[in-house]
C-alpha positions in Angstrom: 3.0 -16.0 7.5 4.2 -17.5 4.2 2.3 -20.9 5.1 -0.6 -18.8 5.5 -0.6 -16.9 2.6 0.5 -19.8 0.2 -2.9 -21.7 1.8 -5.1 -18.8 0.9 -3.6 -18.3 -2.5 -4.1 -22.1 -2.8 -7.6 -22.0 -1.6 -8.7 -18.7 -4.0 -7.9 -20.0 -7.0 -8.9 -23.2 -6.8 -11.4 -24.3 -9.6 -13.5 -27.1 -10.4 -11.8 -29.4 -13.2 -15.5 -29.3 -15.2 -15.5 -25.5 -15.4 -11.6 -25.0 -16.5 -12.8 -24.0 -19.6 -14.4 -20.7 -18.0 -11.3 -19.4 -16.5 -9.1 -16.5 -17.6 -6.0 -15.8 -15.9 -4.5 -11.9 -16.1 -1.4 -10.2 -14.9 0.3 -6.9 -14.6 1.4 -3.7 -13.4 0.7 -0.2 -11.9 2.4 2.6 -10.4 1.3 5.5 -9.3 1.2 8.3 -6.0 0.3 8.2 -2.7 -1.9 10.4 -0.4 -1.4 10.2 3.0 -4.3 10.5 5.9 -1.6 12.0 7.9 0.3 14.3 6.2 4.2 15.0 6.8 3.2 19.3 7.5 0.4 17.7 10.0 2.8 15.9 11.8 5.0 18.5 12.2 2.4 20.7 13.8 0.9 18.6 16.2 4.8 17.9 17.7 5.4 21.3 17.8 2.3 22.7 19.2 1.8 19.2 22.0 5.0 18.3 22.7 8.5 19.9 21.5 8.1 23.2 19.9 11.8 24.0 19.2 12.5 20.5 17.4 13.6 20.9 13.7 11.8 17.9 12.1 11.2 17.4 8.1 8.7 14.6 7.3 8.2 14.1 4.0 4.6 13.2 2.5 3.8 10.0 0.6 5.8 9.2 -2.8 5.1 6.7 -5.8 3.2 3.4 -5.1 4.2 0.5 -7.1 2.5 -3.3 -7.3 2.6 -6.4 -9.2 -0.7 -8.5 -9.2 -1.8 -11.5 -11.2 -5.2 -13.8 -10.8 -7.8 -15.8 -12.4 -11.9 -14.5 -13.8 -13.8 -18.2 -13.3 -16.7 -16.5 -15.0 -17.5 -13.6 -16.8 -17.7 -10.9 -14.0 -16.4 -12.8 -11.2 -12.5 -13.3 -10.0 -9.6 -13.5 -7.3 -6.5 -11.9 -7.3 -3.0 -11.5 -5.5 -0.8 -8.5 -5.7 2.4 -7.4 -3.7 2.1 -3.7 -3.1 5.4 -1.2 -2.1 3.1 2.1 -0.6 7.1 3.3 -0.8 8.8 5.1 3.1 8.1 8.2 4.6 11.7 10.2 4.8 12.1 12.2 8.3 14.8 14.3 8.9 15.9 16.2 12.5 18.2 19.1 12.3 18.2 19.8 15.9 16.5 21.5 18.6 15.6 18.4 20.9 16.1 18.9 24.8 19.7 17.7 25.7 18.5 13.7 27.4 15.4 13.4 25.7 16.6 12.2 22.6 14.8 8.4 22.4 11.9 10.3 24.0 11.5 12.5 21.0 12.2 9.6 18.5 10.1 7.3 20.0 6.9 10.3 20.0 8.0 10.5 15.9 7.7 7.0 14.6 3.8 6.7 16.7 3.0 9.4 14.9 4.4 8.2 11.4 1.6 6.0 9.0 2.0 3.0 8.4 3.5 2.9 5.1 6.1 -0.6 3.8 5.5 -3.5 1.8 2.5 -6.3 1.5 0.5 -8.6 -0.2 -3.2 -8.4 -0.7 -5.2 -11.0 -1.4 -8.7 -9.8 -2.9 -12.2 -11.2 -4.7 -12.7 -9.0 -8.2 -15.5 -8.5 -10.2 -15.8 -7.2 -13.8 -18.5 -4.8 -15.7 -18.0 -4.6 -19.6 -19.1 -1.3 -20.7 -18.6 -2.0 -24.1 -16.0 -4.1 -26.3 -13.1 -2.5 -25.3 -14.1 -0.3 -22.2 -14.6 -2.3 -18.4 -14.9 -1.2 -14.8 -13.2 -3.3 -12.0 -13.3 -3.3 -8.5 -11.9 -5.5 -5.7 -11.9 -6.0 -1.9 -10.1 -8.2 0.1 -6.9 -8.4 2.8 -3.5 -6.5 3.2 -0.9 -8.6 5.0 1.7 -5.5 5.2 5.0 -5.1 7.4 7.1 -1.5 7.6 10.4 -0.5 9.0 10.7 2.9 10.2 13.8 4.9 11.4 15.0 8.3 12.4 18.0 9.5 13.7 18.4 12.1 16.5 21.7 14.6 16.8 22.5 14.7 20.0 24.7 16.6 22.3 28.0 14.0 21.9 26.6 11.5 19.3 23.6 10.6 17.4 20.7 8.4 18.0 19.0 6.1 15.7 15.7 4.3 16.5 14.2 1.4 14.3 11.3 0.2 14.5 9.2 -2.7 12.4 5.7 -3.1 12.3 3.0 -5.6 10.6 -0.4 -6.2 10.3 -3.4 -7.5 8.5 -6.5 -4.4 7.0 -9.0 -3.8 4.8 -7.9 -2.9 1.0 -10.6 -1.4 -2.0 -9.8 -1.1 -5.5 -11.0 0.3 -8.8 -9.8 0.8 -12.3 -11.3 1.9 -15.5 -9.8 -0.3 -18.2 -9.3 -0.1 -22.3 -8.5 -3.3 -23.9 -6.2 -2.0 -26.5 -6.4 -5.7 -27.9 -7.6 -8.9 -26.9 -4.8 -9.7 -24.1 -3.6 -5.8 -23.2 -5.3 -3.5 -21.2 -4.5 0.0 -19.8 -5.8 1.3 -16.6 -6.6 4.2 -14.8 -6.7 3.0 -10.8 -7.4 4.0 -7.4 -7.2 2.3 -4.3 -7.7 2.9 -0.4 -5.6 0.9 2.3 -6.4 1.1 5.9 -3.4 0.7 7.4 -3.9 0.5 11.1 -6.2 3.3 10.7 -3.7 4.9 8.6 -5.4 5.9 5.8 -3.3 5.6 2.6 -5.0 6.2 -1.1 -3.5 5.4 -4.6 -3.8 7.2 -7.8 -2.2 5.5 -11.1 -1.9 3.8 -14.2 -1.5 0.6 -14.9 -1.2 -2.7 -17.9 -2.9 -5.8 -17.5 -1.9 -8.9 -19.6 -5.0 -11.5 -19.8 -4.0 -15.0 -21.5 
């Protein structure tokens, strides 16, 4: 996968040597929170309504969102960019109430129902809208390459049970930001952006710097 991605990467931001003179390379930052398509109280209710109604089980909803990105604009309203994302863990807790021998059953029925949350890199095409000197709109679209370990552990009857599991895949990523250059090289940004994790929906609400140089 790193092969892959490095050959991408190489292939994106590769520019002619006679129009170097156009390009304008950026970096930065953003953090912010994360809304989850399936909430933590939905999950809840749909185990205890379907399938075990006297399990305890605390899933927590979506956290803080963090990401890293840099890239190149070869013209004026045209770029590429790279960014490792964190979309942060879901937390589940079990205080009990799962059927003495059913145990993996129960974990297993869980983490299916968990998003997809983890780590990633996105590689994405962005384009740029000046609204004035200092204000600009962005937007970008491209590919998450993501990967997730989930676990929850089970109290049982004479010891407890822990389940792991690890996922990956590849999805659709959007993004947006409103952006005021405070000076010539530093932005600030208000963002949004929507992965599609495996049909896990998973939506992004922050701030953010960019550095352009």
């Amino acid at each position: 996968m790193k092969a892959r991605l490095a050959a991408l990467l190489t292939c994106l931001l590769a520019v002619p040597a006679s129009q170097a003179w156009e390009t304008e390379y950026f970096g930065g930052f953003s953090f912010g929170n994360v809304t989850l398509e399936k909430s933590g109280g939905e999950i809840e209710r749909n185990l205890a309504r379907n399938d075990w109604p006297a399990a305890q089980v605390d899933i927590g909803d979506g956290g803080t969102i963090t990401k890293v990105y840099a890239g190149a604009f070869f013209s004026r309203g045209m770029g590429v960019r790279a960014t490792y994302v964190d979309l942060g863990k879901v937390d589940v807790r079990v205080a009990g109430g799962v059927p003495a021998g059913a145990e993996q059953e129960f974990a297993n029925d869980v983490l299916d129902s968990l998003p997809n949350t983890g780590t990633g890199i996105s590689l994405a095409v962005q384009g740029r809208f000046p609204v004035s000197d200092r204000l600009t709109i962005h937007d970008w679209a491209g590919l998450f390459f993501w990967n997730t370990d989930q676990s929850i552990t089970v109290p049982g009857n004479s010891a407890t049970l822990t389940t792991k599991r690890s996922q990956s895949g590849t999805d659709l990523m959007l993004g947006g930001a409103l952006e005021y250059l405070m000076t010539d090289q530093i932005g600030v940004r208000l963002e949004a952006e929507r992965y599609n994790q495996s049909n896990d929906g998973i939506t992004m609400f922050g701030l953010g710097v960019a550095y352009y140089f």
